[in-house]
Structure formats: C-alpha cells, structure tokens
N, C-alpha and C positions, 0 to 999 in steps of 0.2 A: 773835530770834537776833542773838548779837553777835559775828559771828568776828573771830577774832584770825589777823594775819597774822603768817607764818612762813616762810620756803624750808623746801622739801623739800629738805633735803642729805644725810639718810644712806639706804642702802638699803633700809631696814624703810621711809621716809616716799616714798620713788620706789615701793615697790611698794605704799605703800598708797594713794597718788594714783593708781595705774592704770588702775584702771575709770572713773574720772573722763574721765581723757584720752582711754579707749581711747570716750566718746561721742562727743569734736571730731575725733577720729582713730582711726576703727573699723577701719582696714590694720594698725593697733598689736597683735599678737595673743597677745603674751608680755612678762610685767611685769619679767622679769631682761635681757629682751634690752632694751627701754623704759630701766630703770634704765640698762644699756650705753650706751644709746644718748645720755642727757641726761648721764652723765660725759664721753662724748667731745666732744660740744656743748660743755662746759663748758670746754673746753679753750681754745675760741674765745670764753666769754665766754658762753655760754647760762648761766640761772639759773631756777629755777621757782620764783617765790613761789605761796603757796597761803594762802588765807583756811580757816582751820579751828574748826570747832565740835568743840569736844571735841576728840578723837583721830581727827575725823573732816573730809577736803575737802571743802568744799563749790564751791570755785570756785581754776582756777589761773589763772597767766599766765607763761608761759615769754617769757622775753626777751634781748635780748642788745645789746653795741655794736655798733653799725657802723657802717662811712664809705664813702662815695661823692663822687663827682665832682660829680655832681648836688646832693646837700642838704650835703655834708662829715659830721662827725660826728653821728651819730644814737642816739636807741634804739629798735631791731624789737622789734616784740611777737609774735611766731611764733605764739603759744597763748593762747586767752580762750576760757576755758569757765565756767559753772557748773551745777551740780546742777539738776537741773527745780526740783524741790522750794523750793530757795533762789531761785529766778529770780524779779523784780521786789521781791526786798529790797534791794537796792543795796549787792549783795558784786560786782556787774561793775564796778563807780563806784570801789569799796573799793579791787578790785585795779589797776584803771588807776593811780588815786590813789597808791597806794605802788609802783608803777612808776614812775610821773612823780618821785614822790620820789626814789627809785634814781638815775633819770638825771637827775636835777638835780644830788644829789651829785657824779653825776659828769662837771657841766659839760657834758653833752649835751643841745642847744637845741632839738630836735626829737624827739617821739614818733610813730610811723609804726607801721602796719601795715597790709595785706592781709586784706580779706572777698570772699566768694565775691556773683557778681552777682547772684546769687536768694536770697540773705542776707537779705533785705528787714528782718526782726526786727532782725539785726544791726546793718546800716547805722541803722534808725532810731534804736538805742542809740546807735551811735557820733555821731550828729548832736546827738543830747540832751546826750551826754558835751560836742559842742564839738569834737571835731574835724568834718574837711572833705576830701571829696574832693582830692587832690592829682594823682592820675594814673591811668591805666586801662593793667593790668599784661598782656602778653601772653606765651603761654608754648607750646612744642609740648615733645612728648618726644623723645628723639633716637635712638627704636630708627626712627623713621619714615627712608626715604629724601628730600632735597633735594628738592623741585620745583623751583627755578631752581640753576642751577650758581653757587659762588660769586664773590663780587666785581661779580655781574652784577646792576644795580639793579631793586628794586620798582617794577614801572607799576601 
C-alpha cells in the first residue's frame, strides 16, 4: 500500500472520510453535520489532509495554525487517525510528514499536539516520530459549579 496524500476539501471527500474519523471521534454521529463542522473550522485555518488508497482514507490529520504566548506561532494537530487495517505501515509517519511540510511552508517552527494519557500506543508513535513531551494539558467542563470562588488562589 502506497497512499497518496490529498486534503479532503469537497463534501463528497468530508463524507467519505467520516467513518474514519467517526473511530478517533465516536460523539461525531452525522457525516453532513461533520462536513459542517470542518467548513467552519476551516474558517480559522482547520484543514484535513488524508492519505488515500484509491478512492478510499486510510488515515487523516486535521490541523490548523495557532499562536500562543507560550510557543508564539504554531501548527495543532487536532486529528491523527488511521484505519486498523493500514496501522504499522507508516501512513501516521506519512501524514505527520506532510503536515510538518504544510507548516514549514508556512513558516511555523513548531508541531504540537495533544494525546490522551492512556494513549500508550499513541505516545509510543509519537516518541518514535521524535516528538516530546512538552506539557501536561488540564481541562474541566464548565457545566460543573466553581469549588473555590474566583480570583481566590490554589493551596
């Protein structure tokens, strides 16, 4: 297997990347609201390349610019999936690889992304790849109430 990468930019290639995505993101429950949803992303700079065999994904990687205080300009990687089936042929390597290219073109000195801490599989790609722990991300939802009141410090 040699796939050839491609963005998914029209809606026939978003809904047929779907069930792909809908493995790394199983809350994704409808491929027209999906497509919806990576056009409005896109507004901000989201893109999905996809490594494709035939007519067919085998692996994506949504991405986008960003800047922060912390790194300044960057490239996020939001999405890295592939196919079970394609897994250990080196279409995750493929898609970083032409991501990394993306944001070179566009002058962005850093690739970044976010895996889950029981990831383990993942992480051990991502260390093979060469990348490195940078930081440990914390997050609550905010239907929850405050425990401390704010302005008032963490002990």
């Amino acid at each position: 297997m040699t796939p050839v990468l491609r963005h998914a930019e029209s809606d026939a290639d978003l809904r047929t990347c779907f069930p792909l995505m809908q493995v790394l993101r199983p809350h994704l429950q409808d491929s027209t609201a999906f497509a919806a949803r990576v056009r409005r992303q896109g507004q901000v700079g989201y893109r999905l390349l996809a490594a494709w065999d035939g007519d067919a994904p085998v692996g994506l990687a949504g991405y986008r610019p960003q800047e922060n205080l912390i790194r300044g300009p960057f490239c996020y990687v939001d999405d890295l999936v592939v196919a079970e089936a394609a897994r250990r042929h080196g279409v995750g390597a493929l898609l970083l690889d032409g991501v990394r290219a993306e944001a070179r073109a566009a002058r962005l000195p850093h690739l970044v992304l976010d895996t889950a801490l029981d990831n383990a599989l993942g992480q051990r790609f991502y260390f093979r790849y060469g990348m490195l722990p940078a930081a440990l991300r914390f997050a609550m939802p905010l239907t929850t109430p405050l425990t401390m009141p704010l302005g008032e410090p963490a002990r």
